[in-house]
N, C-alpha and C positions, 0 to 999 in steps of 0.2 A: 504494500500500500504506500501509495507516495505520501511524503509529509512534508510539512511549508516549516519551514522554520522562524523562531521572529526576527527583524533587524538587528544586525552585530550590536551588541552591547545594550541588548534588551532581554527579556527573559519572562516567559509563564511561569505563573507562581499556581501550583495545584493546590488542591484542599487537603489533599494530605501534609502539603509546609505548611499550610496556615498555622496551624498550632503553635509552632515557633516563631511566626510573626506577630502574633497574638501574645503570647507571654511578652515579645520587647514592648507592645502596646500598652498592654494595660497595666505592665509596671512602671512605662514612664508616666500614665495617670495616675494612677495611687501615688508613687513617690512625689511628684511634684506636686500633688493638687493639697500635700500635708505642707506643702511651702506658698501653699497661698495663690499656684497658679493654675491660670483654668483655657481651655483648649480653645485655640483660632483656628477658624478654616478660612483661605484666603485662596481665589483663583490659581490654577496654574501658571495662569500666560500673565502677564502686567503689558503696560505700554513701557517699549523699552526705553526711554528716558527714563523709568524707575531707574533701572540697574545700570546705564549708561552715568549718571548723575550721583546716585546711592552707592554703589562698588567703585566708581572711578575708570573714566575713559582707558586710561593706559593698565589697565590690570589684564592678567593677560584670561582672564576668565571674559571678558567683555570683547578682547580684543580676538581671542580664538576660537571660544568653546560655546558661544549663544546660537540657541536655534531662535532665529528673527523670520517672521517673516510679514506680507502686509496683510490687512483685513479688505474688506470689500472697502471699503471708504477712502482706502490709499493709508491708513494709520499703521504705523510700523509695532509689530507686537513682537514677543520674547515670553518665552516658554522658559520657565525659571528657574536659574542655575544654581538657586540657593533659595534660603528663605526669609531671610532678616529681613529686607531690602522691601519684598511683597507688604511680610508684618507690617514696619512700620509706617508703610505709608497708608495701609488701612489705620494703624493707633493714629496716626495723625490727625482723621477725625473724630478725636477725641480730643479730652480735656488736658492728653499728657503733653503738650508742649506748655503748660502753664505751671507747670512743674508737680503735677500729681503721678503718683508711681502705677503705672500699672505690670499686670504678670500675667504674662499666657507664655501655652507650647502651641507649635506645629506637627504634624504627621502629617506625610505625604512624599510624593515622587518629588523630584529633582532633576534636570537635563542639561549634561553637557555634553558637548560635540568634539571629543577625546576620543584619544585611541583604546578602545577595548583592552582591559587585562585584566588578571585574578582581582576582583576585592574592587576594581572600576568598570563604572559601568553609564553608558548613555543616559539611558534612564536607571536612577538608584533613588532608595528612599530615605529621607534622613526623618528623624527624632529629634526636634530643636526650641530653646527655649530664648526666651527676650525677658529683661527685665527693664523697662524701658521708663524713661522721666526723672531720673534722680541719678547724682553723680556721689559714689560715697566708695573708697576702700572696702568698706561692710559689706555691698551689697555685690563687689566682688568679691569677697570671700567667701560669703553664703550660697552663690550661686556656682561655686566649685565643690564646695563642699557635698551640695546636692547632687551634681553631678556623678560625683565618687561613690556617692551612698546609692545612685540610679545603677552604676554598677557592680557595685557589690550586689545587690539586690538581683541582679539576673545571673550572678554566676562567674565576673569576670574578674578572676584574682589574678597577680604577678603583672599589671600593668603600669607604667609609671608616667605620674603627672611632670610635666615640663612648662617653665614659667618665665617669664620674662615682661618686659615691661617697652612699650614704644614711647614714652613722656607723652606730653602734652603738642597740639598742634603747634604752639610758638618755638618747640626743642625741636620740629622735624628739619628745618634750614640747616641749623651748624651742626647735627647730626649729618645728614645729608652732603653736607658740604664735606666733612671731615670721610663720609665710607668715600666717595667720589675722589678724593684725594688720595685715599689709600690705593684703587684699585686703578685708577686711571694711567700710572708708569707700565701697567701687568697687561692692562686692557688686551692687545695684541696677542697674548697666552692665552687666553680666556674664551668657552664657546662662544660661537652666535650669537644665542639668546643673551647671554652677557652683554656682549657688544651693545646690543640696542637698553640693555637693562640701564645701562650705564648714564644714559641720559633719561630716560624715560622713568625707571621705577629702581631704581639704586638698590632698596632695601630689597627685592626679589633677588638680588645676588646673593645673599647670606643662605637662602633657601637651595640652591642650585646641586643638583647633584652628579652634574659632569666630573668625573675625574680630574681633569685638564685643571679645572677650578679648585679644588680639593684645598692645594698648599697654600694658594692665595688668600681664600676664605679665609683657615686656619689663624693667619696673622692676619687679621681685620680686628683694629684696637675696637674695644668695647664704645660702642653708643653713646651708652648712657653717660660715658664721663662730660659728654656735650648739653648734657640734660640739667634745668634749673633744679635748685635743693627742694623745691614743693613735688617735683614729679619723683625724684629720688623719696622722699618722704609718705607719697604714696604707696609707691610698690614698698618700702619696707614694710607700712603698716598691713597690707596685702600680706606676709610673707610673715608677719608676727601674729593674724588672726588665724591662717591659716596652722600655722606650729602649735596653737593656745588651741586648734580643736584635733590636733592628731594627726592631722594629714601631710603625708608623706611627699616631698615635691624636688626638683633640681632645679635651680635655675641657670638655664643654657640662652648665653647670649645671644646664640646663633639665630634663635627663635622668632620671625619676625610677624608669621601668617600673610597670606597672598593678595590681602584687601587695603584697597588704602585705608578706608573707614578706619581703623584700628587706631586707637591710642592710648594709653596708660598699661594694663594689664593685658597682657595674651598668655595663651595657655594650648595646649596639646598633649594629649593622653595617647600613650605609643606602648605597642605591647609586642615582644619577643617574636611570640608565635606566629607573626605574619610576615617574615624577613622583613626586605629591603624597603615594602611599603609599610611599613608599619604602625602610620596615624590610626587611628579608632575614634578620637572626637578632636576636636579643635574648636576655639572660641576666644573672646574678650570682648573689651569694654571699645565702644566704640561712638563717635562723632559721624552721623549720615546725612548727609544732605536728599533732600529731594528735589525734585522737578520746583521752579515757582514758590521754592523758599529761602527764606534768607538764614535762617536761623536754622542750627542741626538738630536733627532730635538724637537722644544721648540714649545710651542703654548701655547693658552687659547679656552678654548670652552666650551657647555654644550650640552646635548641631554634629549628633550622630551619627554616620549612615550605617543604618539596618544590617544593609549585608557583611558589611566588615563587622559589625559584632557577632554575627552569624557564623561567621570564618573562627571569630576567636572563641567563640562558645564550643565549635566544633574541635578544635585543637585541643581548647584543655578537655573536653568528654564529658560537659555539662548535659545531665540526663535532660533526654527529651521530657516534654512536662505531659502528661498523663492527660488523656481525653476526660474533659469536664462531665460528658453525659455517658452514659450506659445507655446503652440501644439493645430495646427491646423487637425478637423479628418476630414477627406474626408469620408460620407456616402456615399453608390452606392445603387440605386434602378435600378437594368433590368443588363442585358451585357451589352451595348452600355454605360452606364454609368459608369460602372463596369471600361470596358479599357480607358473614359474619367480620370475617375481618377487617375488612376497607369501612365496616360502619365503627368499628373499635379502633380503628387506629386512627381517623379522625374525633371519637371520643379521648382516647388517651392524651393526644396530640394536646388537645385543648386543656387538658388538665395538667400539662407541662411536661408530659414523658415523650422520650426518643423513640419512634416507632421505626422500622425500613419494615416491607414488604416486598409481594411480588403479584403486581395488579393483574397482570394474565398468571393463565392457565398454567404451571410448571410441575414438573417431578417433585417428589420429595427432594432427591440428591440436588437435584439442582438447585430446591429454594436455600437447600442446610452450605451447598456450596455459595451462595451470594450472601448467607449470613458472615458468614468467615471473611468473608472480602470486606463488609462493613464494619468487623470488629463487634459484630453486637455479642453481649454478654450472656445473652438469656433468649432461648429461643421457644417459642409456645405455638404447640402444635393442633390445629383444630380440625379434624373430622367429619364428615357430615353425621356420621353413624354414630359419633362420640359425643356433637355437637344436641343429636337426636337427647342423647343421656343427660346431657346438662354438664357436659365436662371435657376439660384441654389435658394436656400432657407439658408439662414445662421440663423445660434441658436447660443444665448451666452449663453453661460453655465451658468452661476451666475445669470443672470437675469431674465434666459427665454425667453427672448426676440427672434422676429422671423423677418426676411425684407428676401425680394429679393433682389437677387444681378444677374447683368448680367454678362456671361459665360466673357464675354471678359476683365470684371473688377476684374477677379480673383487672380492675381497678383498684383496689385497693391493693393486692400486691402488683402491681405493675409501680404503683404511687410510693410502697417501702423499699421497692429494688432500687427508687431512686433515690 
């Protein structure tokens, strides 16, 4: 039989993964929603001046990887390569540019226009939170701290948090000024992408991981010593809440994240078990302009993507998480039994239990073999001639085990199996 496959770097997800998509869900609502934040659903696509204006013309996610394309009215749109960006410009109508704090998450797809590999992917779904209207060390601490506990909470031990700090907008000039002066004698040694980095987005060099660039990076003096004593004053305090709750952290200069938005605190969580790519979340505190304002809106946040936690879960042999329902199968032997059951399992159904069946006519073996394919636990067998008596035959799956059960007690143990 022929089969179509989906677009490189896209992927079906069946109902037998859901289960492990559904544990990183519903544990990032429970953990977050005990920190006060509550779920955004925001379009896929924005008008791309969001993320042309909000991520910054020269990022190389704006300049490479958007799928743009126009709408019927000639309006240029953007299927969205992140999520911050979408957020904030829905909180924007609200009351948080007057300086009130608000807290949400996202879940959903994400699309870049990258090359296919293990752990990247076109379309990929991230886990992502904003904390947005208020500028405080606190509220970057708390929002790491959540994140750590989001993963503990699903299983992902041996990971390590990395930390660094980008100062404030008025430090990024003589920062800027001073990496540019560092690499600009090397330049000529340095990939491609270097070459144009060098003018256009300087701090994307510290990220690079050409070989060629390896020993230059290496000796690129520290940033921060460019940075005013209020932004150094920051990240300590970042880095003293952080130690006063236990959390385990490096701080690695090198660290810059890929967005201009970025300023004070950045952060990225990297974990052994994935080699060479080895991020799992990234985030910080960041200044975003939008389209037709003047003024940034401020937040903290980070975003997870799914599959890479996926990858890590699967490395360390984090048990799959056990199906929530027991599926009860209705076997039919004869008609009369056939429509006793399609009226009972739209009874049970409604009463809250898992029912499968088989709506035509089938063998015994065949219905007991589609039970096994469902996983159902409990199988109850009905009769015409047995049905005549006022009685089923239940089978546990696991045990084998067989009893009768009368017709009229079908409900209430149907309703204790569960």
């Amino acid at each position: 039989m022929a089969k179509i496959s989906p677009p490189p770097g896209t992927a079906d997800i069946f109902p037998d993964e859901m289960p492990l998509w559904y544990r990183l869900e519903n544990s990032a609502k429970t953990i977050f929603s005990r920190y006060g934040y509550g779920e955004l659903r925001t379009p896929i696509f924005e008008y791309t001046e969001v993320f042309q204006r909000g991520l910054g013309d020269e990022t190389e996610v704006v300049q490479k990887e958007m799928y743009t394309f126009l709408d019927r009215g000639g309006r240029s749109l953007t299927l969205r390569p992140e999520g911050t960006a979408g957020v904030m410009r829905a909180l924007l109508n609200t009351d948080v540019m007057n300086g009130n704090e608000k807290r949400v998450f996202y879940i959903g797809p994400m699309f870049r226009g990258e090359k296919p590999a293990a752990g990247r992917r076109r379309q990929f779904h991230q886990i992502g939170v904003e904390n947005a209207g208020k500028v405080a060390p606190e509220l970057d601490a708390e929002n790491i701290v959540m994140l750590m506990h989001y993963l503990e909470d699903i299983g992902i031990t041996g990971a390590k948090l990395l930390l660094n700090t980008r100062g404030g907008f008025a430090d990024r000039k003589p920062a800027e000024d001073a990496l540019r002066a560092h690499f600009a004698p090397h330049i000529d040694q340095m990939c491609d992408d270097c070459k144009i980095r060098l003018d256009k987005n300087v701090w994307r060099i510290l990220d690079c991981k050409v070989e060629c660039c390896q020993s230059i990076i290496d000796d690129t003096p520290d940033a921060t010593d460019n940075f005013s004593q209020e932004s150094k004053d920051y990240f300590k305090r970042v880095c003293e809440l952080l130690t006063a709750m236990n959390i385990d952290f490096e701080v690695d200069p090198r660290l810059v994240r890929g967005l201009d938005y970025y300023v004070h605190t950045v952060f990225e969580v990297i974990h052994p078990g994935l080699g060479a790519q080895n991020a799992i979340v990234g985030g910080g505190r960041y200044e975003l302009f939008l389209p037709n304002t003047k003024k940034p809106m401020v937040g903290v946040g980070f975003a997870a993507g799914l599959e890479r936690l996926m990858m890590v879960q699967e490395v360390l042999q984090v048990a799959a998480p056990e199906s929530e329902n027991r599926i009860i199968f209705l076997v039919s032997q004869g008609e009369a039994a056939r429509e006793f059951n399609l009226r009972q399992a739209d009874l049970l159904r409604r009463a809250g239990v898992t029912v499968a069946l088989e709506v035509e006519a089938k063998s015994i073996k065949a219905q007991m073999r589609a039970a096994n394919r469902v996983g159902a636990s409990t199988v109850i067998i009905c009769g015409d001639n047995e049905l005549e008596q006022g009685l089923l035959m239940v089978k546990d799956m696991k045990s084998s085990e067989q009893h009768e059960l009368p017709v009229d007690n079908l409900l209430n143990f149907c309703l204790n199996k569960e």
